[in-house]
C-alpha positions as CSV (number, residue, x, y, z in Angstrom):
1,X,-21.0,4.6,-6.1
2,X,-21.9,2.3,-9.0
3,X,-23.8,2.9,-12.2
4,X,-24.2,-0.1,-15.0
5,X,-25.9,-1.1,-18.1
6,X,-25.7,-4.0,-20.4
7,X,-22.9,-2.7,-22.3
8,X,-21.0,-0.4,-19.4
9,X,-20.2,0.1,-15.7
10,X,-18.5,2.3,-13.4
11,X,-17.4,2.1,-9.7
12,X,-15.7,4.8,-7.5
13,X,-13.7,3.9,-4.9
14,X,-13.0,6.0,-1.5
15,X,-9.4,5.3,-1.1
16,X,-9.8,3.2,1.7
17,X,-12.4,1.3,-0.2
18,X,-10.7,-0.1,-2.5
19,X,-8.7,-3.0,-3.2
20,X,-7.3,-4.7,-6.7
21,X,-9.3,-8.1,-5.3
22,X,-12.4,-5.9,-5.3
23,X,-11.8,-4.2,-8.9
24,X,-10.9,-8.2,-9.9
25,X,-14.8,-9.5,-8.8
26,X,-15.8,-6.1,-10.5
27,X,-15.0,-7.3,-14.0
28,X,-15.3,-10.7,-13.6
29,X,-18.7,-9.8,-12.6
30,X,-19.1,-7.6,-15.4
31,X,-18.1,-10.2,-18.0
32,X,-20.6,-12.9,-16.7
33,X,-23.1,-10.2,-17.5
34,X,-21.7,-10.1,-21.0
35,X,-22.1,-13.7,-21.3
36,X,-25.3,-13.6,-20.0
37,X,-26.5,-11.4,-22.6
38,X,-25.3,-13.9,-25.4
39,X,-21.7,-12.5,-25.7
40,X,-19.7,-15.3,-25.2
41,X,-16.5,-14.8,-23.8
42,X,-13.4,-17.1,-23.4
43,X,-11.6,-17.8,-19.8
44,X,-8.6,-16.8,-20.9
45,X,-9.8,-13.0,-21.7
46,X,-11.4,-12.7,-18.5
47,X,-8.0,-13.8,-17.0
48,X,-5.7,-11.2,-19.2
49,X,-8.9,-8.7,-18.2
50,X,-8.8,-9.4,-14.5
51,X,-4.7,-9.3,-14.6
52,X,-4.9,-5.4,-16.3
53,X,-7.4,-4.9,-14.1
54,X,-5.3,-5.5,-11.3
55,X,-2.1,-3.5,-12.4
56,X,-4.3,-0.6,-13.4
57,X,-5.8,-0.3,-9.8
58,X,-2.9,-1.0,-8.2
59,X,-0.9,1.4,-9.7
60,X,-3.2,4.0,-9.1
61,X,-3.5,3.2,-5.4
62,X,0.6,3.0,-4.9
63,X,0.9,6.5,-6.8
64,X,-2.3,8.6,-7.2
65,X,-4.1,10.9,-4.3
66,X,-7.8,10.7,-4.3
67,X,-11.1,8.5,-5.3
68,X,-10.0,6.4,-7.9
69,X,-12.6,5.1,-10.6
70,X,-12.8,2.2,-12.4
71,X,-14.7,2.0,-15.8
72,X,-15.7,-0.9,-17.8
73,X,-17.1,-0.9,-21.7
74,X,-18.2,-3.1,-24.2
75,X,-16.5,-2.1,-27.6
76,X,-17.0,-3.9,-30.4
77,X,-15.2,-7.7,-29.8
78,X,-13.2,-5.8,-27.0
79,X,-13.5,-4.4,-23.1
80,X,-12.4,-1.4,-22.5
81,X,-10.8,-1.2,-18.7
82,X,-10.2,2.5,-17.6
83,X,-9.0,3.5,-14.3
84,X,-9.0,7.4,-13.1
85,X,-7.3,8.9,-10.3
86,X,-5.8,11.9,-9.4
87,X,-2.1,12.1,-10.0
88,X,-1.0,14.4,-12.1
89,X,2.1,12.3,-13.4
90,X,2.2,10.1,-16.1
91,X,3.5,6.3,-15.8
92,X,6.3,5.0,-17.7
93,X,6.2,1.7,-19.3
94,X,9.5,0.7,-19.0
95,X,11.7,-1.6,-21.4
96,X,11.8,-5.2,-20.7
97,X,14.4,-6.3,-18.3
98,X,14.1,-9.1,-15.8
99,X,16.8,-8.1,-13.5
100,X,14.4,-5.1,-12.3
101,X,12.8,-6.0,-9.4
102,X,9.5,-4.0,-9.6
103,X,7.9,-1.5,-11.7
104,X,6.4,-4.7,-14.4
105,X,2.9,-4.1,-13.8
106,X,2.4,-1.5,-17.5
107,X,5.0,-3.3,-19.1
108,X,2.4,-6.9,-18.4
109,X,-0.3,-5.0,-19.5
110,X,0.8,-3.5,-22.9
111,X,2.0,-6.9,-23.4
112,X,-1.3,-8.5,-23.2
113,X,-3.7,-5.6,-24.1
114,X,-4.4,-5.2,-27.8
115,X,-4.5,-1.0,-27.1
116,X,-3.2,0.9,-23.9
117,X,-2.9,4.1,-23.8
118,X,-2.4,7.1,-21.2
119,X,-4.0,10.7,-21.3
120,X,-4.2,13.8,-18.7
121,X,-7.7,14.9,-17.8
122,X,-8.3,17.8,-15.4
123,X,-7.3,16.9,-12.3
124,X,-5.6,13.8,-12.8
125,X,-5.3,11.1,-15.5
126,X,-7.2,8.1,-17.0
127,X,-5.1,5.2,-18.1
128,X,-7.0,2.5,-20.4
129,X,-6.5,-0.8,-21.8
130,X,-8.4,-3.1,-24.4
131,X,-8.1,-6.4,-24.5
132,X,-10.1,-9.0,-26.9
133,X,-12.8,-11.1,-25.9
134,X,-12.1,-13.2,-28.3
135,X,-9.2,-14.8,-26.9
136,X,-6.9,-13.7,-29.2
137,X,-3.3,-12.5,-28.5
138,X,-2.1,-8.8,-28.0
139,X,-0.1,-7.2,-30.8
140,X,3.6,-6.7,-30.5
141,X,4.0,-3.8,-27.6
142,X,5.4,-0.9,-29.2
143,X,5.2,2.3,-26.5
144,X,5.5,5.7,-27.4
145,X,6.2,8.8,-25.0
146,X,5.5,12.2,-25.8
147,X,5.2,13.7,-22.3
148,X,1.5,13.8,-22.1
149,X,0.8,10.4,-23.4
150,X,2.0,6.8,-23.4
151,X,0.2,4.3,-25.9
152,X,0.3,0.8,-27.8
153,X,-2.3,-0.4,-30.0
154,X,-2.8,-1.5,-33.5
C-alpha cells in the first residue's frame, strides 16, 4: 500500500515484499518529486538519504517480525526517513570501532543524519532520521540511551 502527497509518502511492505533496493528507488523517487516541485536538492543528500534509507530497512528486516513501513516527509530544509516495524527491542548504536565486523549500519547513520532518534510505539517501534537537503554535513554524533529511546540531533 502506498499513499503520497507533495510534501509526504508512505509505503508498507509485506515482509516478503520488501527489499532495501526497493525502499532505495522509493526515496529517490520521492526526492525527484521534490525537485520537481522547485525544491532543489543536491546529489549528495539524496546519496546520505538513500544510504539511511538502506540501514533503516535493513535493520528492520534482519531483526523485526511483521509489515514494516517506510515513511517519507518534507520538513523544513530536511527529509524525514521513518521506518516502523514490529520489534519490540530497541537498537543500539554502538561506539566506533573498526575492528567489529558488523553491527555499523546506526552508527553510519547517526553519523550522517543531522537528528536520529528511536521511540517505542504500540506494537513495535519507529526509528527516524533527518538528514539536510541542503547538502550540508551532520553534526557531531552524540547518542544517548535511556532504555526506551536512542537519539542524536542538534
Amino acid at each position: 500500500m502506498r499513499q503520497t502527497d507533495h510534501a509526504r509518502t508512505t509505503h508498507v511492505f509485506d515482509r516478503g515484499d520488501v527489499s532495501p533496493a526497493r525502499a532505495r528507488r522509493l526515496v529517490v523517487d520521492f526526492l525527484r518529486s521534490v525537485e520537481r516541485r522547485g525544491r532543489p536538492v543536491p546529489p549528495d543528500a539524496v546519496e546520505t538519504a538513500r544510504l539511511v534509507t538502506s540501514e533503516l530497512v535493513t535493520n528492520a528486516l534482519k531483526h523485526a517480525p511483521g509489515p514494516v513501513l517506510l515513511e517519507l516527509r518534507l520538513e523544513g530544509g530536511r527529509v524525514a526517513l521513518s521506518v516502523r516495524d514490529g520489534g519490540p527491542d530497541l537498537p543500539v548504536v554502538w561506539g566506533a570501532d573498526p575492528t567489529r565486523v558488523g553491527r555499523h549500519g546506526l552508527e553510519i547513520v547517526a553519523a550522517v543524519a543531522h537528528h536520529f532518534e528511536v521511540r517505542r510505539e504500540p506494537g513495535g517501534k519507529r526509528v527516524t532520521a533527518r538528514v539536510a537537503l541542503d547538502g550540508a554535513t551532520a553534526p557531531a554524533p552524540v547518542p544517548a540511551h535511556d532504555g526506551r529511546r536512542t537519539g542524536v540531533g542538534r
